[in-house]
C-alpha positions in Angstrom: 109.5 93.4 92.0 110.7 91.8 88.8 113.1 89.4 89.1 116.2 91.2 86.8 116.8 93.5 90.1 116.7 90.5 92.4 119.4 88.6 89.9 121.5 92.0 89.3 121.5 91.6 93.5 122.7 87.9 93.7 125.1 88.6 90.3 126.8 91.6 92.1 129.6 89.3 93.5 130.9 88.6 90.4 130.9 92.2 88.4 134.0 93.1 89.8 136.0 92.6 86.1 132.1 94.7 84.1 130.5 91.4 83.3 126.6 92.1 83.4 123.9 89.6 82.9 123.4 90.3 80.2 126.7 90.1 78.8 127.1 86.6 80.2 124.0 85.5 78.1 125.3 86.7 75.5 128.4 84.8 75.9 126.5 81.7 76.5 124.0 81.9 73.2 127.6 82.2 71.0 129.7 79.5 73.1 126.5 76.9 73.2 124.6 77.1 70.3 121.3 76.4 72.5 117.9 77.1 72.3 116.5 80.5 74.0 114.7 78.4 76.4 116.9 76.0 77.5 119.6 79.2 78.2 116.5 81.0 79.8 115.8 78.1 82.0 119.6 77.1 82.9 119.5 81.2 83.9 116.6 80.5 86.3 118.4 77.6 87.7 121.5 79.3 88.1 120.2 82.2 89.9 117.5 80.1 92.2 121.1 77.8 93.7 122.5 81.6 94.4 119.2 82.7 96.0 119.5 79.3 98.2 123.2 79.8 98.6 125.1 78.4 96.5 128.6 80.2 95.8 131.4 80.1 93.2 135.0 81.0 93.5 136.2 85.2 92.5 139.7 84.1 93.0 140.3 81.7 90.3 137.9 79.5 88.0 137.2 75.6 89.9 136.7 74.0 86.4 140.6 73.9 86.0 140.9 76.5 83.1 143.0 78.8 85.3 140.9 82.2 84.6 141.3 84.4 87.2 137.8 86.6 86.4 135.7 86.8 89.1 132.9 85.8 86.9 134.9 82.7 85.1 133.6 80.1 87.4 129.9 80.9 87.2 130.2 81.5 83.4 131.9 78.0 83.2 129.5 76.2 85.3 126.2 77.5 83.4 127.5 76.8 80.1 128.5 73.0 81.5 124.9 73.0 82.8 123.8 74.8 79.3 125.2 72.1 77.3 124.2 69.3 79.3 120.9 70.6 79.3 121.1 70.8 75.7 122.5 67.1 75.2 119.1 65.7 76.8 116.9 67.8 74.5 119.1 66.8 71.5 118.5 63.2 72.8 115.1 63.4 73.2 114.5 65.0 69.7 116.5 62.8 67.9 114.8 59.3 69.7 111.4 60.9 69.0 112.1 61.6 65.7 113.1 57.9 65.1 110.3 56.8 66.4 108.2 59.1 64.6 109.9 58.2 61.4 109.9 53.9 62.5 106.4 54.0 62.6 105.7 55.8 59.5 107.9 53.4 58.2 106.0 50.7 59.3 102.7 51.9 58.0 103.9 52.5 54.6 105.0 48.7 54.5 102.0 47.4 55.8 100.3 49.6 53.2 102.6 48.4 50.3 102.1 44.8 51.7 98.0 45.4 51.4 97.8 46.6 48.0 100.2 43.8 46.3 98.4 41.4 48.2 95.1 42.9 46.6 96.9 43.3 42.9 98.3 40.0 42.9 95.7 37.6 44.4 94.1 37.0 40.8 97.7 36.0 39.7 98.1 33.4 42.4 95.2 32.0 41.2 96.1 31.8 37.7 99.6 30.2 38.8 97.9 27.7 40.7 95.7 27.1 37.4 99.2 27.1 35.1 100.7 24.7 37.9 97.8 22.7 37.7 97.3 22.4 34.2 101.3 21.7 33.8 100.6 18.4 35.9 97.5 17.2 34.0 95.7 18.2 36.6 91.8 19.7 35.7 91.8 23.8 37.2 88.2 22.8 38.8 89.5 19.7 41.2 90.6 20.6 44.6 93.8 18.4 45.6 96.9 19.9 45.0 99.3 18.7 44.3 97.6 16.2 42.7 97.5 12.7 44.0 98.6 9.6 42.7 96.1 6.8 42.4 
């Protein structure tokens, strides 16, 4: 037995006003902008709370909207769950992207710092050289600055 009879079954309460399943996804792709599988898997959720029990209000929705549709309470709670479900996957994208992005960051510094290190080490040489030559100093002698004596 596939599992779109078994949620047609639990859904039946709230088709009293002809919403399907299916049109109820539908609804929830355009009002939440999310992913195919975070809807598929807020569906699964939805419908495994029904199977254990779970019931929502015909008369009139609970979220404080004041729709009267027998379906407006379970459309309303799955696309609060939708969208929060949604938030944390935004989240997570967006803190491993900046991580992603920090430590190529980092690597290109380091890499920057390694090859002007390597281009410029002759030309600290030579400045100690100038520096030394500017204070009468010989290039060859090791003291620096030089000593007075």
């Amino acid at each position: 037995m596939t599992l779109l009879p078994r949620y047609k079954k639990l859904f039946k309460p709230y088709q009293q006003d002809g919403c399907t399943i299916e049109k109820m996804v539908m609804w929830l792709r355009k009002k939440s902008g999310a992913q195919e599988e975070i809807i598929s898997l807020c569906v699964r959720n939805l419908f495994t709370e029904l199977a254990h029990g779970k019931t929502f209000p015909r008369d009139i929705c609970d979220c404080g909207c004041d729709m009267t549709n027998a379906h407006s309470a379970i459309n309303h709670y799955l696309l609060r769950e939708t969208l929060k479900l949604k938030g944390e996957a935004d989240r997570s994208y967006w803190e491993l992207l900046e991580k992603v992005d920090h430590e190529r960051i980092i690597k290109h510094v380091e890499m920057e710092n390694a090859a002007y290190i390597a281009a410029n080490r002759n030309a600290t040489g030579k400045l100690k050289r100038f520096f030394l030559r500017i204070r009468g100093r010989n290039a060859d002698e090791t003291s620096f600055p030089p000593t007075t004596g």
